[in-house]
N, C-alpha and C positions, 0 to 999 in steps of 0.2 A: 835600304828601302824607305822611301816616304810616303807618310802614312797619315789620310786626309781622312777624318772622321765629322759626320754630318749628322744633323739630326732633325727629322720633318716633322713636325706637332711633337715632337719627346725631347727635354733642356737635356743637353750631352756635358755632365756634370765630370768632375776630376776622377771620380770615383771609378766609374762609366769606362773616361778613357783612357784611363790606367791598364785597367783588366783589358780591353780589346788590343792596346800597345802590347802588354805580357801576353796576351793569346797568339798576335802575331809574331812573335821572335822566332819562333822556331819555324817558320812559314821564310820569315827575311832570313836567316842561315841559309837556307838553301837558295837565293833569287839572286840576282845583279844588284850591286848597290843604288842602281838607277832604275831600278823599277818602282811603280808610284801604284797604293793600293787607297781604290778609294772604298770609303765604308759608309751606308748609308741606313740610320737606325729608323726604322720610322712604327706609328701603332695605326693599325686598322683600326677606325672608328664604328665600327659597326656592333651592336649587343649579342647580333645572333653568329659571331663567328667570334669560336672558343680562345684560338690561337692567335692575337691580334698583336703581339708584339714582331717588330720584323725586321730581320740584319739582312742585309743585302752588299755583297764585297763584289770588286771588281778590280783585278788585279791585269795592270799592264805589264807586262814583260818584254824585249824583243822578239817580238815577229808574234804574237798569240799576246791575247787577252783572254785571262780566265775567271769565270763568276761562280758566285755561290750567295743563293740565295734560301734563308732559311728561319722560318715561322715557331716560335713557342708562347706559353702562360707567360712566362716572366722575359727582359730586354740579356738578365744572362745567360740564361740557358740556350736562348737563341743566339745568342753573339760564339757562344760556345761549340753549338752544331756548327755555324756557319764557319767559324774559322778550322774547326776540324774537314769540312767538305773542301775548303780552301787547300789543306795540308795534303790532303789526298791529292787532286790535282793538281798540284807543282810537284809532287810527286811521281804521279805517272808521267806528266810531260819532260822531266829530268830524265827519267829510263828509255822515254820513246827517244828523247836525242841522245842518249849515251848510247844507244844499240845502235843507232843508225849511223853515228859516227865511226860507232867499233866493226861496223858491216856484218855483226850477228845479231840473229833474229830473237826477241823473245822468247820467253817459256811458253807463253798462251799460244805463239805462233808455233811452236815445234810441236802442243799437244792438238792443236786445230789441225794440222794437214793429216791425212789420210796415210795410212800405212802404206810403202809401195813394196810391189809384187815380185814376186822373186823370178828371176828370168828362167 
């Protein structure tokens, strides 16, 4: 996976993008080697809004583009939710193509349908 890290008013130092590289590994294990993740750190300049730091991911895959965008105090903690919200969904999207491949339906879908009635 390649992995494009930017940063809008905030200097994207070694330190910075070290940890966002080691946050996303375990994200690039599960994706195509040619999928391209961009990351976009930026801070709200505003005094009256508390959470102004801001990670913003955007992760191309074939066929789906998935984002995660996500606000904390500090650029790691936010870089931290975000790549976690990221892990989640390359996660669910793996299980929605491994069931529909395999022609069985999820757990959520067996507990969503309705009991049927006995003849």
């Amino acid at each position: 996976m390649r992995i494009e890290i930017r940063g809008r008013n905030v200097p994207v130092g070694d330190e910075l993008s070290r940890r966002v590289h080691r946050r996303l590994e375990k994200v690039s294990r599960q994706v195509s080697t040619l999928a391209v993740a961009e990351i976009e750190l930026h801070e709200e300049r505003n005094p009256s809004i508390r959470e102004s730091q801001v990670a913003e991911a955007t992760l191309y895959l074939k066929g789906v583009t998935l984002r995660a965008c996500e606000r904390a105090d500090n650029m790691v903690q936010a870089v931290n939710l975000m790549t976690e919200d990221l892990a989640r969904q390359v996660k669910r999207h793996r299980d929605k193509r491994r069931h529909r491949r395999d022609g069985t339906r999820t757990s959520d879908e067996v507990a969503a349908q309705p009991p049927q009635p006995a003849p």
